[in-house]
C-alpha positions in Angstrom: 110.7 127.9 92.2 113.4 129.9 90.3 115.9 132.2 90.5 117.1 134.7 87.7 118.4 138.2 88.3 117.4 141.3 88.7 117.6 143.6 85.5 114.6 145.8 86.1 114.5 149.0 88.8 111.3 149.1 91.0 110.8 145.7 91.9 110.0 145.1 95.2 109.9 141.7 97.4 106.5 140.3 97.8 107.0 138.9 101.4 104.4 140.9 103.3 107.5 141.4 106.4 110.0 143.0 103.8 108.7 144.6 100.5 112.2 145.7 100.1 113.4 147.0 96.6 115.8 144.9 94.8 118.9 146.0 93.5 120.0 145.7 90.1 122.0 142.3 89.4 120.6 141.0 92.7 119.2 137.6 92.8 115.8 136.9 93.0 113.7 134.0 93.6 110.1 133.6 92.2 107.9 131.0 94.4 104.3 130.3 93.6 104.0 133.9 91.8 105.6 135.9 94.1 109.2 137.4 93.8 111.6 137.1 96.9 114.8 138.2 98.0 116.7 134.6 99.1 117.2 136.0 102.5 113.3 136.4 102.3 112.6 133.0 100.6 114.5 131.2 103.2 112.7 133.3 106.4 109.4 131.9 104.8 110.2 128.4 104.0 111.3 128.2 107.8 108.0 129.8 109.1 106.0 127.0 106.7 108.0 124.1 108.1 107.5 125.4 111.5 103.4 125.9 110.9 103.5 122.5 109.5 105.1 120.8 112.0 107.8 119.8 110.5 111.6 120.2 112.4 109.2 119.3 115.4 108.3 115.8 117.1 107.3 113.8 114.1 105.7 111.6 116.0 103.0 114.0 117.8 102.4 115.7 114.5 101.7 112.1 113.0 99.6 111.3 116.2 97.2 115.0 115.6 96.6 113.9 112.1 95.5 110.4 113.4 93.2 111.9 116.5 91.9 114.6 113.9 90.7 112.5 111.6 92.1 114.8 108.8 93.8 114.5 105.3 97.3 113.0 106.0 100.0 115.5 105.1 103.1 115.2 105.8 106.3 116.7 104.2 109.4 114.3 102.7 111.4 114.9 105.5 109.0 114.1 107.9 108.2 111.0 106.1 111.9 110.3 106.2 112.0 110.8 109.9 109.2 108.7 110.5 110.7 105.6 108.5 114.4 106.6 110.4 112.6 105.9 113.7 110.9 102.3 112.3 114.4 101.2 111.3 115.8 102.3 115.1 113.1 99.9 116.1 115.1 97.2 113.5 112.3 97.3 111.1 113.9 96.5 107.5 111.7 98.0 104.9 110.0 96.0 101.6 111.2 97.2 99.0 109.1 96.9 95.5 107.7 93.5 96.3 105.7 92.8 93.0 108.6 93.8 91.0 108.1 91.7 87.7 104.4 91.8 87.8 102.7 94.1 85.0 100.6 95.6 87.9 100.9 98.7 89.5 99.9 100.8 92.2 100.1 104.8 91.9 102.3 104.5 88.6 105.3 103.0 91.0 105.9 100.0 89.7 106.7 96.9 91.8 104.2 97.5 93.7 100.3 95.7 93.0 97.4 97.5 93.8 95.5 94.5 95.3 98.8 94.3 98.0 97.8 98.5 98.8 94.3 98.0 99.0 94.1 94.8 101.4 96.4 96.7 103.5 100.4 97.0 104.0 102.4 96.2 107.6 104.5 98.7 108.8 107.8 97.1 106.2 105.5 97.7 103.3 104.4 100.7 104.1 108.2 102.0 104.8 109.1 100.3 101.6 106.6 101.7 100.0 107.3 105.5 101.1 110.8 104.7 100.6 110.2 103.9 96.8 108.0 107.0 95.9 111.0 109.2 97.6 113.8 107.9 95.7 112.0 108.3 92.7 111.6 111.9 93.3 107.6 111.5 93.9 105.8 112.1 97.4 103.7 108.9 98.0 100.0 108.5 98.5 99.3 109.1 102.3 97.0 107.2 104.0 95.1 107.3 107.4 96.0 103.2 108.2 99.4 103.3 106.7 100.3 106.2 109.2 99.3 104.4 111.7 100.7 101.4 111.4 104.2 103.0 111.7 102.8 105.1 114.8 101.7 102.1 116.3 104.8 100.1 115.6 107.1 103.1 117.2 104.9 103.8 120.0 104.9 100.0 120.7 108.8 100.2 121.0 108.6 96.1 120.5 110.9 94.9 117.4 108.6 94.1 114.8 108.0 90.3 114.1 109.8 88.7 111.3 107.6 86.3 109.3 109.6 83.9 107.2 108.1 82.1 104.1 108.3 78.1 104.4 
């Protein structure tokens, strides 16, 4: 996305609802090739959020990707709000748990791939999330890690601290 201003007569809004003409020294906002008044840009983000399920329940849009079977997308702040409701239930996320190892998993380091692929609990996975967002990245998404944090709210038990000998 950007935003520059308008310089040039006879450009119209590419929203299929306005196609309104600019106004010279208007802002406008380009978004995946199309130019939009803000007004406009906003009206579509909120329709997308809302198609996507986002601003909804979290949980029954994370429990319809889990009964469909389907590729596991969900947005930041859904991701967010998924990990808010596992720390209501007192889960304390891991955070970077291999940190000094020269592994890797999904270039975020502090993490090992061998950990991923033999499968996180619900405080790695939050960690895990948690650590691709504050970097700025969205994190890998998978089937079992989603439902290990649908399973752990829906259980509405605290989860069970395991403490090293």
């Amino acid at each position: 996305m950007s935003t520059t201003t308008v310089w040039e007569s006879g450009l119209t809004c590419d929203l299929e609802t306005c196609g309104g003409e600019f106004v010279l020294g208007e802002e406008i906002i380009y978004w995946y090739g199309r130019k939009l008044h803000p007004r406009c840009a906003q009206a579509d983000a909120t329709s997308r959020r809302e198609a996507s399920g986002e601003g909804g329940d979290v949980m029954s849009a994370a429990r319809q990707l889990l009964d469909s079977g389907a590729r596991v997308i969900l947005t930041r702040r859904q991701l967010r709000d998924l990990i808010g409701l596992t720390a209501e239930q007192g889960l304390e996320p891991v955070r970077k748990p291999d940190t000094g190892r020269c592994q890797w998993y999904g270039r975020m380091h502090g993490w090992a791939a061998e950990r991923v692929r033999a499968g996180l609990t619900a405080a790695e996975v939050a960690g895990l999330w948690l650590d691709f967002l504050d970097a700025g990245r969205m994190p890998p998404l998978r089937g079992r890690d989603l439902s290990v944090i649908v399973e752990l709210i829906s259980s509405g038990d605290p989860p069970v601290i395991v403490t090293g000998a």
